[in-house]
N, C-alpha and C positions, 0 to 999 in steps of 0.2 A: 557116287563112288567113282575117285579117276581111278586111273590105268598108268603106271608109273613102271616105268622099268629102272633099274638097277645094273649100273654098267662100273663092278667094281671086283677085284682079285682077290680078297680080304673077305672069308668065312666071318669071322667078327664080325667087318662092317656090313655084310649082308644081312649077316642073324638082328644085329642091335636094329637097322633101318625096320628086318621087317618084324619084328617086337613095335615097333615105334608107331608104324603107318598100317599095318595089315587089314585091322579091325576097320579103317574107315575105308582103304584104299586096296587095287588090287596093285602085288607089287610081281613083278616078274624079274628075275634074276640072269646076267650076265657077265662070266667069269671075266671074256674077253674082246675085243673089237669085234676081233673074227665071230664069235657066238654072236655077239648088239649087233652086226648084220644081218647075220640068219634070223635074227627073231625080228628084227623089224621090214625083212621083207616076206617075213611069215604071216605079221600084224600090220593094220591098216595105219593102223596112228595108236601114238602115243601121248594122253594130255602133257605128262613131265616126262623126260630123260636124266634120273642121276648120274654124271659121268666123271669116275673117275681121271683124274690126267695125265698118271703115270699108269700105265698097264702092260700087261710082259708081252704084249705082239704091236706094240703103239702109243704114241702119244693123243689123249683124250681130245685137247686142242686142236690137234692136225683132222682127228675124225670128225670134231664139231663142224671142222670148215670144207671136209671135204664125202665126209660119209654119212650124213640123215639130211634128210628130208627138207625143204624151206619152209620155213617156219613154225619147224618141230621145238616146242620148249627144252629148254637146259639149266640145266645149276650144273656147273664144275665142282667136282672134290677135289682137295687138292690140300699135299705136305705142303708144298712151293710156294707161297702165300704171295710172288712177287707184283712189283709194277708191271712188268714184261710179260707175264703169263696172263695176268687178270685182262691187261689192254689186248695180246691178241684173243684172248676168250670173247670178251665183249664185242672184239671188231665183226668177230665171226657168227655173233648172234647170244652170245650166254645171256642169260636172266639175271644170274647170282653167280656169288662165289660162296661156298661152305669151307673155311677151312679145318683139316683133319691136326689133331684129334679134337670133335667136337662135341659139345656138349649137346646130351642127348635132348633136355626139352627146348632149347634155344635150335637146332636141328628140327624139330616139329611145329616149332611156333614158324620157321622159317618155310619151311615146303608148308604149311598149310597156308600161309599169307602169299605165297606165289601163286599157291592154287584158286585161292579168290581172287586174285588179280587177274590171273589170265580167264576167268569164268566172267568178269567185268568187263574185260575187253575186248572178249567175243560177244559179248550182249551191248557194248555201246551204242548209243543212236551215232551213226555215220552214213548221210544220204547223200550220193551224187559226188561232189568235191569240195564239200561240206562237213567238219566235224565242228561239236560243241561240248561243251563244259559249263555247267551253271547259266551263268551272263556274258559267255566268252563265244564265237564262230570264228574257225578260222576257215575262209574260201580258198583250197589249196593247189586250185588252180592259175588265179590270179594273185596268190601269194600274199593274201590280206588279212586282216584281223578286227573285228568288230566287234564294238561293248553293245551288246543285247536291251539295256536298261530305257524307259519309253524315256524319250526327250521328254523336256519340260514342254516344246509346243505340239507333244505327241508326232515330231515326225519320224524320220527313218533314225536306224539304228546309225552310231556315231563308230566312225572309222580310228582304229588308233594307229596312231604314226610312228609303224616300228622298222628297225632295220632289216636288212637277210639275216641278220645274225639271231634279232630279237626274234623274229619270225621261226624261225628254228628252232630255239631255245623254248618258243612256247607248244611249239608243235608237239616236240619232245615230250615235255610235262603235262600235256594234253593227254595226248597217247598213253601215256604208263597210270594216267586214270587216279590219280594218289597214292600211287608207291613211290617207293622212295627212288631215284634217280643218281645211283653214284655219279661223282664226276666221271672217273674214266669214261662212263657212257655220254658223257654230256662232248668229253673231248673230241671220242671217236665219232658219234651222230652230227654234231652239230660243227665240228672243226675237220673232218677226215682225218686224214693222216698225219695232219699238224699237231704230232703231240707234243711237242713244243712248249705248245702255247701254258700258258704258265695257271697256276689254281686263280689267282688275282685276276689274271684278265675274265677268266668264269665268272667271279661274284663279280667284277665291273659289270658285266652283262645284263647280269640277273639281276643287279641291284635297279639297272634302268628298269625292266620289265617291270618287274615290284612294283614301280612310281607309275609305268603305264597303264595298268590294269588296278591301281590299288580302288578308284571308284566304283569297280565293279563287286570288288568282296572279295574277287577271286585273292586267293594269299600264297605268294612262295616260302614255303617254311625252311628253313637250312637244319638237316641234319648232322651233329657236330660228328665231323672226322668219317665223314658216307659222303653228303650232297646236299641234296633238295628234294621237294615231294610239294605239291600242288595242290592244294585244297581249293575245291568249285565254290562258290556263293549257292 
């Protein structure tokens, strides 16, 4: 059972969420900033945070970036469905976006696939500066990337020759474990503040990566009108 709190002004949307989530999850309720403070420096941690982003004492985005915890989990709710809100959401750590009015089982299929995701990547193997995937290491110290798979003459594992950029791009999808990967996250992680940079130069990217690792098994999937998402060998 996680521990979710509920950061929204909306009697409704309190009541539908917790009809929705209760039975598996505990849900804790907060009208306002002001209260999602007090209750989370009441409580120690929270696995998910739903946070409303229009709220009558604040904006949900300014508190993700300024008022919980690092590396407290989030989904934003949100009327606003924009470019501008979702990019500073994600700048500032959001998971997801839900937008309102949402449908109630696509809402449940959504927070419980966040919730196995983050339950996977607190359980990943990650030793030293060391993460892997399937047939994939990347050394993240020396900023390198290695296919797993034995050589034909049984010797060491084969290095692939990728850019800072390709480097990045796989860290990324490494990290989110097979979920799915909006662009915007791909823009802000792996491009900073160059949001700029345009959807085509992305798949330019990922298309090399694809051809780099395609020997491995590993596969970048494109999901249409979201992103991408990483399936391990």
């Amino acid at each position: 059972m996680a521990n979710l709190l509920l950061v929204d002004d909306s009697e409704d949307v309190k009541n539908m969420v917790t009809a929705l989530l209760s039975k598996e999850h505990q849900v804790t309720w907060a009208a306002t900033l002001a209260e999602a403070r007090r209750t989370l420096n009441e409580k120690k941690r929270f696995d998910l945070v739903l946070l409303d982003v229009d709220l009558p004492d604040g904006n949900g985005v300014d508190f993700l970036g300024s008022g919980l915890q690092e590396g407290t989990a989030v989904i934003l709710l949100t009327a606003y469905d924009s470019v501008n809100t979702r990019v500073r959401g994600f700048t500032f750590g959001a998971e997801d976006f839900i937008a309102k009015p949402f449908d109630p089982v696509e809402f449940q299929v959504r927070v419980s696939s966040r919730l196995k995701h983050l339950s996977r990547r607190e359980t990943k193997t990650v030793t030293s500066s060391h993460i892997r995937a399937g047939l994939l290491e990347l050394d993240l110290e020396k900023q390198r990337a290695f296919d797993l798979r034995p050589s034909a003459g049984g010797g060491q594992k084969k290095e692939l020759d990728l850019t800072p950029v390709e480097f990045r791009l796989l860290l990324l999808f490494l990290r989110e474990n097979g979920s799915i990967v909006p662009r915007e996250t791909i823009l802000n992680q792996v491009w900073g503040d160059q949001i700029h940079v345009s959807p085509r130069v992305v798949d330019h990217h990922v298309c090399a990566v694809r051809r780099k690792i395609a020997d491995t098994g590993t596969k970048i999937e494109s999901v249409y009108g979201v992103g991408y998402k990483l399936e391990a060998a």
